[in-house]
N, C-alpha and C positions, 0 to 999 in steps of 0.2 A: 766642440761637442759637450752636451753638459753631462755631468757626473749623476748618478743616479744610487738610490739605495735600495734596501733590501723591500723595505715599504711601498716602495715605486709601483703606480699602478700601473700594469703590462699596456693597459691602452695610452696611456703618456708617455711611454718606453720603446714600445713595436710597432703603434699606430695600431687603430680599433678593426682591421680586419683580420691581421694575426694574433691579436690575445683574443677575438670572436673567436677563432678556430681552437687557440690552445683552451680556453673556456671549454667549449662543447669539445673537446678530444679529453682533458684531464681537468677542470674543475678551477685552472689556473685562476688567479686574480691579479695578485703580486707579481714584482721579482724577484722576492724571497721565494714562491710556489715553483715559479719557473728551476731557481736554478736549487729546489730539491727536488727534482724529478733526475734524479740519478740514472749514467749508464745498466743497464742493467747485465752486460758482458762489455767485453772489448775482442776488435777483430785486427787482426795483424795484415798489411798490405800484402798480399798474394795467398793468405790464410784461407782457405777455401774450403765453406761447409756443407758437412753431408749430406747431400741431396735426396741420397734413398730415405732418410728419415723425417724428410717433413711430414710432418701431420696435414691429411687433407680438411680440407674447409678452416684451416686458422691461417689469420694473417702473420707473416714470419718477412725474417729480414734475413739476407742470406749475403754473402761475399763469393765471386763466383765469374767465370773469365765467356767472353761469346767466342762460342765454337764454331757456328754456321746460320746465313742472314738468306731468308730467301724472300723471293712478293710473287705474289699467283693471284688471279683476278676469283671473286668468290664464286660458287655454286648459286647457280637459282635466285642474283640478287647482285646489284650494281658494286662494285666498290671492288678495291684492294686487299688481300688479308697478307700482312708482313709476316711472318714467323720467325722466330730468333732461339736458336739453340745454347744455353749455355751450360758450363758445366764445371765442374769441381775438380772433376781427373778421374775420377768413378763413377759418378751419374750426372746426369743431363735433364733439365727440366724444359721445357719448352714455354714461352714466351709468346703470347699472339696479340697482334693492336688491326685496328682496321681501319681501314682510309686512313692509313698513317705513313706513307710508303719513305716522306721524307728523316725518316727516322734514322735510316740505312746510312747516312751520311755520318750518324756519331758511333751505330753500335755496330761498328765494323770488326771483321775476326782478329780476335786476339786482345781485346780491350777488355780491363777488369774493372769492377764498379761493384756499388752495393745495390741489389735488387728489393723491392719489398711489395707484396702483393697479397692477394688472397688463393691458397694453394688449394686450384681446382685438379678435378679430371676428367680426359678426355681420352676414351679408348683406351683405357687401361696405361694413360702416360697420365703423370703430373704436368701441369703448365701452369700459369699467370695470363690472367686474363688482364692488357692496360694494366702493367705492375709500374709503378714507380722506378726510379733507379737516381743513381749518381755515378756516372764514370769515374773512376780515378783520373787525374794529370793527363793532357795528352802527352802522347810520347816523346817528343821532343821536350818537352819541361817535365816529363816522368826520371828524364836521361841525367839532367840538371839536379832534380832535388832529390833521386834515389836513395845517396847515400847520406845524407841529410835527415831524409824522412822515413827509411827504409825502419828502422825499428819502432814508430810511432804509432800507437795502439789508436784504434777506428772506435772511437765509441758509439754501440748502439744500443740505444734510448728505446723503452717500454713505447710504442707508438698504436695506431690504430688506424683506419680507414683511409680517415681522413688527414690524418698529419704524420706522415711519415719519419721514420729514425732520424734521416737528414736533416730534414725539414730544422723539427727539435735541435740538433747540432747547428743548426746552421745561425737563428733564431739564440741560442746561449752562445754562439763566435761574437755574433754583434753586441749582446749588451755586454759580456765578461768586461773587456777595454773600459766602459765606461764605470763603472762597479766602485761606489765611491771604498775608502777602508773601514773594513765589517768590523765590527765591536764584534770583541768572545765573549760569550756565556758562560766560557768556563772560569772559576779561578785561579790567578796565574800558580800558586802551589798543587792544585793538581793535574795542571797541562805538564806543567814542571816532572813532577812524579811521575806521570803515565806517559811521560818522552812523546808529549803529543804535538801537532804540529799547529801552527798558527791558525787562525780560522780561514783569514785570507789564501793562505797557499792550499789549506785542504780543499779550496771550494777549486781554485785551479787545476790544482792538478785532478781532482775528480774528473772533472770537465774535459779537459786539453793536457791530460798526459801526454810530457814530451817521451817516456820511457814507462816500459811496464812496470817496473820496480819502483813507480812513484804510485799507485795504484794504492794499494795495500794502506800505507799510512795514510794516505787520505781519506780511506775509507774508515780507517779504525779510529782518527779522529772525529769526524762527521758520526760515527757510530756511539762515542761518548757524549758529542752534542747531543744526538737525540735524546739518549737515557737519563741525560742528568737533568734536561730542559721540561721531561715529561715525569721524571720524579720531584724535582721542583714545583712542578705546576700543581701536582697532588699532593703534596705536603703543604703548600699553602693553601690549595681548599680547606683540608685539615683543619687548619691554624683559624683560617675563618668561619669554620664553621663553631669552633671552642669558643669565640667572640658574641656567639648567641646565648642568649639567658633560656636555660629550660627550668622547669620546677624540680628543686630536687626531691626524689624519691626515697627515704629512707627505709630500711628491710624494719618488721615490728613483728606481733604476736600472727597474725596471721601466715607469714612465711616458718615460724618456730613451730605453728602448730601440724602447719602440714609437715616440714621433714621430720616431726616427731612422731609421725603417724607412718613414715613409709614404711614396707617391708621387708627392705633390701637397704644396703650400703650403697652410696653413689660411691663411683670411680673413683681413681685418682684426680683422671682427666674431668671427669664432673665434677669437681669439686674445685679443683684450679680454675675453671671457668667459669663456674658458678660465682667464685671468691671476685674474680673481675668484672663482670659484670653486675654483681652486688656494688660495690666499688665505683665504674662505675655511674649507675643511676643519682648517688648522691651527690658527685660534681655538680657545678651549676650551669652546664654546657651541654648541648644536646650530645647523648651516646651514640656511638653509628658504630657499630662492632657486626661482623659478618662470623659466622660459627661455623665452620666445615666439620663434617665429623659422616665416621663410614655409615649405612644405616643399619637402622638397630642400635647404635651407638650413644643413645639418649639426649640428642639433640629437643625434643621437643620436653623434656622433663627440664631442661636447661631453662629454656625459653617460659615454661609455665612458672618455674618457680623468680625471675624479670617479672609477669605478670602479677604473681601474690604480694612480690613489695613494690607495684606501680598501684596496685587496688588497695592498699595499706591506708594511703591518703585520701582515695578515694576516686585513685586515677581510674582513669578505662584505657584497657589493651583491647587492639584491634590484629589476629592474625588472619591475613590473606592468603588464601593456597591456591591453587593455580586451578581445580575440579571442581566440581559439586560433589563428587564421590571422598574427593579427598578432605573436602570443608566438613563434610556430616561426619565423619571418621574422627575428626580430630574432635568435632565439640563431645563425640559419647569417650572418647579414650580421656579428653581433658575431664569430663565428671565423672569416670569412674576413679582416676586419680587425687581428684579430687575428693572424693568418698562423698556421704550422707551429712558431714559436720561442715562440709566448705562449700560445696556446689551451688544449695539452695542461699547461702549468704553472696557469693557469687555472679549466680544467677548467669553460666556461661550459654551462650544465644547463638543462632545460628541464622544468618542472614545471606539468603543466595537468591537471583534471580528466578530459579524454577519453584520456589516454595507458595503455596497457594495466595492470594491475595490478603486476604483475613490474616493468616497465619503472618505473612510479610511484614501487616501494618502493628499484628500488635510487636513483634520481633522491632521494628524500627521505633516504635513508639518508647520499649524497654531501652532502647541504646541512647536515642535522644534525651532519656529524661537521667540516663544514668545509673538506671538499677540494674543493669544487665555491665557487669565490671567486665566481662570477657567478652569479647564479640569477634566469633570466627564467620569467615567468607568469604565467596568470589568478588568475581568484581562488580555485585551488588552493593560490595561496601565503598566501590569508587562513585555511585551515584551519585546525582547535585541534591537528592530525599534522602543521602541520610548525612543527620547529623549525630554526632557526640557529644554531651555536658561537658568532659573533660580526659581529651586522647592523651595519652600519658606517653604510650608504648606502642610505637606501630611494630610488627613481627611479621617479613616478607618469608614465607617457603618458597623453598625451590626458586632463589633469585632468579635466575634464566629463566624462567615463564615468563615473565614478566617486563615491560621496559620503562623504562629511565621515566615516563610521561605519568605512568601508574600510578608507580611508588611516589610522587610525588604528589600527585592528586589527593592519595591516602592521607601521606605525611600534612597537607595543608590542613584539615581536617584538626586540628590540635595546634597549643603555640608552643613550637619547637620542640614536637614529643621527641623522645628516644629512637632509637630503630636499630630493631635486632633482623638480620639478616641471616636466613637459612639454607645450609645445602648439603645434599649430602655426595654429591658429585665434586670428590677432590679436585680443591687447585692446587696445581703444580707451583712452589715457591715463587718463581719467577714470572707466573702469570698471575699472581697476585698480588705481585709490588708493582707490573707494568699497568693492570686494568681496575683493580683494587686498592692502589694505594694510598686515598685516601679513607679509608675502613682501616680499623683496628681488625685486625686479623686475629680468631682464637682456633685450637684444633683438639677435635676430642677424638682421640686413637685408640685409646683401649675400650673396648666391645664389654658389656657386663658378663660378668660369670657364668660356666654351665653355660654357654653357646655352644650346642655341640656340632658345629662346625659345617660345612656342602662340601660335597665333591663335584668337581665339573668335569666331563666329558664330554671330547667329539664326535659328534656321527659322521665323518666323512665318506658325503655317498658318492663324492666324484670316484673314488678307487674303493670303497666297500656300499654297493647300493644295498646288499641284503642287509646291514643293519636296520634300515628302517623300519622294517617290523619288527626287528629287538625294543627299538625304542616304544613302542604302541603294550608291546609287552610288559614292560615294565612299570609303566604309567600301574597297568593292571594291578599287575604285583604289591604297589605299593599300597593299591585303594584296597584290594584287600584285607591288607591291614589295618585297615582304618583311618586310612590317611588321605589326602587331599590333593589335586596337583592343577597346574596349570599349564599352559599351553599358547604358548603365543606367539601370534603371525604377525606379518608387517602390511597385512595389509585386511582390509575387511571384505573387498568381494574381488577376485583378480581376472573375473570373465569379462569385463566390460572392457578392460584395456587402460581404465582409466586412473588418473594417479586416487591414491588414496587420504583421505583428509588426517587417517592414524597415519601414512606411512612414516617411515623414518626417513633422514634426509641423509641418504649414502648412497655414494657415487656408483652408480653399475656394476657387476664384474666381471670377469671376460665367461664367453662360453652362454652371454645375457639370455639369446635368442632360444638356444635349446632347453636353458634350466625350467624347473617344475616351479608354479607361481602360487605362493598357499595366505590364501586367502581364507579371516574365520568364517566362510560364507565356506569354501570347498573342504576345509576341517573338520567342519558339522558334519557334511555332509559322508567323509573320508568315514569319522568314529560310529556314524550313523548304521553302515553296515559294515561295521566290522566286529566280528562275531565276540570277541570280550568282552566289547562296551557295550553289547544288548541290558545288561541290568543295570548298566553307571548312570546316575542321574550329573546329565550336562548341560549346560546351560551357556552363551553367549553374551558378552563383554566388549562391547566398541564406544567409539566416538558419537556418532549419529543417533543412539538409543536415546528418548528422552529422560531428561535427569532422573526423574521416579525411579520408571524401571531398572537403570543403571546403580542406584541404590537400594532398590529390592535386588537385584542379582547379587550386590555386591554384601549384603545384609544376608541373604540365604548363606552364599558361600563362608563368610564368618561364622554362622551358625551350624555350620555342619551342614546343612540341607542338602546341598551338592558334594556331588564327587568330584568332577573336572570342570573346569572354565577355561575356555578358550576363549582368548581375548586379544586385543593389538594394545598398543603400550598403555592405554588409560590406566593399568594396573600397575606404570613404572615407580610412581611414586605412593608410598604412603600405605599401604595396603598391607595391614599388619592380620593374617592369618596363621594362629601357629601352630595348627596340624596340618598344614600344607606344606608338604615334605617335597615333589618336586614339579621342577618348572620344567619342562620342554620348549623349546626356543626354535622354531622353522626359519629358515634362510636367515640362518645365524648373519651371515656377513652381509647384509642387508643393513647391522647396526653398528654403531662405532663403539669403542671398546667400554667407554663409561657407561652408555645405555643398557649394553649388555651386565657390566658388575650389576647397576642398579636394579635390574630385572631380575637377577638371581639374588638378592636381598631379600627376596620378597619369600624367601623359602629358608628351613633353618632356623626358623624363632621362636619354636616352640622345643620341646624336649627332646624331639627325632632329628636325629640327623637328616640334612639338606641334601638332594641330589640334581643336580643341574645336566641337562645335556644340550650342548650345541649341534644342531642340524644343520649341515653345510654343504651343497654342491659345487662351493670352489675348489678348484683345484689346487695343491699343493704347491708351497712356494711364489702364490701372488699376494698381494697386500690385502687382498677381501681375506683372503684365510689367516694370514698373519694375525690380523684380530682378532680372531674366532679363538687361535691358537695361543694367544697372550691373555687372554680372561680363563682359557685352561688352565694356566701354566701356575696365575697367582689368585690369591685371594685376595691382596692387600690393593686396597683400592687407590691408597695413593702411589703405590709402585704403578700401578696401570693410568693413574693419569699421567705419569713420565712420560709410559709407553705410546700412549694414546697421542698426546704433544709431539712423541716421535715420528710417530707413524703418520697424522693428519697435517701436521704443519700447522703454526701459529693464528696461521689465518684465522683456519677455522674455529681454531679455541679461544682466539679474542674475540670473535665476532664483532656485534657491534654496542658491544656492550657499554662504552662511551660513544654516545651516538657524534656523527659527522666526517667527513670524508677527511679532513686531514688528520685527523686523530689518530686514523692508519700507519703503523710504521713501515719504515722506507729502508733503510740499512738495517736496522737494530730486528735480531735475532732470538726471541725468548728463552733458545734450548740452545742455540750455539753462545748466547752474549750473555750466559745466566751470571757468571763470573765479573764483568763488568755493567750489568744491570747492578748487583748490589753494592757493587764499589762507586756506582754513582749514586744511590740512593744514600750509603753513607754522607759522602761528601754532600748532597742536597742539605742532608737531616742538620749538617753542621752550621750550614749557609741561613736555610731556614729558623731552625732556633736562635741566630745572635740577631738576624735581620727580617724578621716574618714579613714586611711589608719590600723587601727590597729597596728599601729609600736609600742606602749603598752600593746596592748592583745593580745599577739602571741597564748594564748591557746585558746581563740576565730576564728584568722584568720586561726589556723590547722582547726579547728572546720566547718569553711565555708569551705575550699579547700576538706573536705571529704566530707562532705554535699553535696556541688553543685559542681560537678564535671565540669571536662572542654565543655562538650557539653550543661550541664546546665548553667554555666556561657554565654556562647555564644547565647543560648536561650535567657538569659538574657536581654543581651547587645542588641538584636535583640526586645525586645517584647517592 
């Protein structure tokens, strides 16, 4: 039997009708792909799982003993239906095959096996409609290898429809034996250090643990392969991306003349990141620096004054923002910052798809020829019509708008501009070395001065419903004063049934069917007769408005014009009003916890203290509330991206932000492995700096070319 590697393609290995199957179940190509599809539990022979909690309508794999086999000819309809009771020693799920009668001959009472089906119902019982299975041993060689096999843990494998737990097990029995010897990726002084195990024994015992106690190190080996093999991978994009010639950009009279003009002291933190990305532009290597910082926190003063010394030389900055609301915003904030001696030498432009024709062409005429040194927009500015004289500095807002295809369409647009990346939705350390770690990471924390600070509050109407005309109250109150507020739903009309193109993307909560659905279509409608708001002037805020109107609405409300604006999250980003004192927030736990900080950003940046309240009718102690109740609790928004990582799990907060499906990790844990994610990006950083090409660690650079495959690579190279 020939010997086989990690390379091996599954159709030369299993024969082309089971890697067709593992293909279309999991993405397989390899059998390196194959044998990283890890158990995702292990089941103990006679370990028998709780039946009353299966979830109905998901496919589940169960370990579980047949209690009772019957055959009865069907109702209304030719054929035999088998029924097969089995059961855990608590509950009992029911089993049914048809025109199967010869079945009865293997699933006789008393036999245990693993089950795997789709958990239907019928009549108020659970069953398995044609479930898959695998007996254990018959009895007679059960008797034989009992005590042999009795402690040996059942691995069951992530499966699906079509390729059952087994299956997978059965499929990693046959090629294991032939598995030529795996080169480690790691280096032997820190396999050494961190007491790890060989690569070869970690992949066996993952697989075919003969004892449960061989589980754990296998895993926590295989756990460090990943992290070190995917910090390696992003510190040599890194390395090659510094291998590029950009122009250097030195700071001159233009950048001196603006901070001599401002009227305020920058930060500490503004000025430590200012000093580095001064710094820096003048390497001769393109800059890729991502800027997190809370908002309000002068992120975009950062980024403008990048722009003053890339337009020094005579470069052009291109910033993209994710709106049209948000693109017009920043070009009048960037000229009034600018003042009367810099803007018109400048010449900062605004280029978005909805701006009129005429308007459009002389706008792209001024970017193409160069006199227009700023140029902010949508993804107007990704068009094949418009070009730049010379893109110095591309500046993404709000990275997660955006994907990997964009920003690099942008970036081509120039030879090897700079790129400053912005956000104000904290990463959590750990999810910035895992999805981020080829970006220079900077963090601006302290808030300027004289912030005089929001208070946040729950309206919990699951156990206080009469607050919510407290809250309507208040709104009052504050307009009274002469102040501002806003109001925002998750969705924009919620009588249709249909999802919303604003909505946010959070998962249901319990209690879904009965809760109140506020939509700014039944908001309007709610303040419309409700006898305080008869004299507040309010006005409407969505997604579907066309751009104009959306910046006349959003231009009145800056200008005082309006009292209240009810709106869905179009106003999450960017939207600097600073007599709008507070936000009102409808089916608070609708949002995930960063969405919510971000929203309450939007209030507090002017001289009056910020008042935020959460409207919530989940109940107490489920995880919709939990988040509601953790954006109470803190203001600091990177403490709540911990929380938020806690509470959602990794998945969600990597997204896909390295696009491609193995890019996903498989053992490695962001919030549980943060401790050995940096211990491996240490030991990469060492690897990487004495060998950037790996012409040393050849069983490293196999290790990356399986890993990050060529569309991952290319991702890469684009992010």
């Amino acid at each position: 039997m020939s010997s086989v590697s990690l390379s091996s393609a599954l159709t030369d290995v299993v024969g082309a009708k089971t890697a067709a199957s593992l293909s279309r179940a999991f993405g397989m190509a390899t059998v390196g792909d194959l044998l990283a599809h890890y158990p995702r539990r292990y089941a103990q022979r006679g370990e028998l799982t709780p039946i009353a909690s299966l979830p109905v309508g998901e496919q589940v794999t169960i370990v579980a003993e047949v209690r009772a086999v019957s055959a009865r000819p069907m109702r209304g309809r030719n054929g035999t239906l088998l029924e097969v009771v089995i059961s855990d020693g608590a509950g009992t799920v029911n089993l049914t095959f048809f025109n199967q009668v010869w079945r009865q001959s293997e699933l006789r009472v008393g036999r245990q096996g693993i089950f795997s089906g789709k958990v239907g119902e019928f009549k108020g019982q659970r069953q398995f409609a044609h479930p898959d299975y695998q007996l254990f041993d018959d009895e007679d060689e059960a008797r034989l290898n009992a005590e042999a096999r009795q402690h040996q843990p059942i691995p069951i494998y992530p499966a699906t429809s079509t390729m059952a737990s087994w299956q997978v097990e059965k499929v990693i029995a046959a090629v294991l034996p032939r598995l030529e010897k795996i080169p480690d990726p790691l280096p032997e002084d820190l396999r050494r250090e961190e007491g790890l195990l060989p690569a070869q024994s970690a992949l066996q015992r993952i697989h075919q643990p003969d004892f449960p106690d061989e589980i754990e190190p296998a895993r926590q080996t295989l756990r460090m392969h990943e992290a070190f093999v995917l910090q390696a991978a992003l510190l040599q994009q890194r390395f090659e991306v510094r291998q590029l010639v950009a122009t250097s950009r030195p700071a001159g009279e233009l950048l001196a003349r603006f901070d001599g003009a401002l009227p305020f002291a920058r930060t500490a933190d503004q000025l430590a990141v200012g000093d580095r990305i001064e710094a820096d532009l003048v390497q001769g290597w393109p800059m890729n620096r991502l800027i997190q910082g809370e908002v309000g926190s002068g992120k975009t003063l950062v980024a403008l004054r990048a722009m003053l010394q890339v337009a020094q030389s005579g470069g052009q900055s291109a910033l993209i923002a994710p709106t049209e609301v948000l693109a017009a915003q920043h070009v009048r904030s960037i000229a009034r910052m600018l003042g009367p001696q810099l803007a018109p030498e400048l010449m900062p432009t605004l280029l978005t798809g909805q701006l009129p024709a005429r308007e459009r062409r002389k706008a792209a005429l001024r970017v193409a020829s160069g006199q227009a040194r700023i140029v902010v927009g949508t993804h107007a500015l990704l068009s094949a019509s418009t070009t730049f004289a010379d893109l110095g500095l591309v500046v993404v807002d709000e990275q997660h708008r955006f994907g990997v295809e964009q920003r690099e369409t942008l970036r081509a647009k120039g030879m090897s501009p700079h790129v400053l990346v912005l956000t104000a939705t904290p990463i959590p350390r750990t999810v910035a070395m895992t999805v981020f770690g080829d970006l220079d990471v900077s963090t601006i924390r302290t808030l300027p001065a004289g912030r005089p600070g929001i208070s946040t509050f729950v309206a919990p109407l699951a156990e206080k419903p009469g607050w919510f005309s407290r809250v309507w109250e208040r709104v009052v109150e504050e307009v009274a004063q002469g102040r501002q507020a806003f109001v925002v739903c998750p969705a924009i009309d919620t009588s249709g049934g249909s999802v919303d193109v604003d909505a946010p993307q959070v998962p249901a909560v319990e209690g879904e069917s009965e809760r109140t659905r506020w939509g700014v279509v039944q908001v309007a409608g709610l303040l419309a007769s409700h006898p305080g708001f008869g004299d507040l002037r309010i006005a409407l805020l969505h997604g579907k408005l066309p751009a104009e109107e959306k910046d006349a609405v959003m231009q009145a409300f800056a200008r005082g014009d309006l009292d209240v604006l009810v709106a869905t999250t179009v106003v999450e980003v960017g939207v600097d009003v600073p007599n709008a004192s507070t936000m009102v927030i409808l089916e608070a736990d609708r949002f995930g916890v960063s969405q919510l900080h971000q929203l309450r950003g939007r209030v507090g940046r002017g001289s009056v203290p910020g008042l935020c309240i959460l409207v919530t009718e989940a109940p107490a102690a489920t995880k919709a509330r939990d988040r509601v109740e953790a954006v109470a609790t803190t203001g600091d928004g990177f403490e709540l991206a911990e929380v938020d990582l806690e509470l959602r799990g990794e998945g969600d907060v990597l997204g896909d932000a390295q696009s491609g499906a193995r890019t996903s990790l498989r053992l490695l844990r962001v919030v549980a492995d943060a401790d050995l994610i940096g211990r491996a990006r240490s030991a990469a950083e060492a690897v990487i700096d004495a060998d950037p090409t790996l012409a040393h660690h050849p069983d490293l650079a196999a290790a990356i070319r399986r890993r990050v495959g060529n569309e991952e690579r290319a991702a890469l190279a684009k992010n």
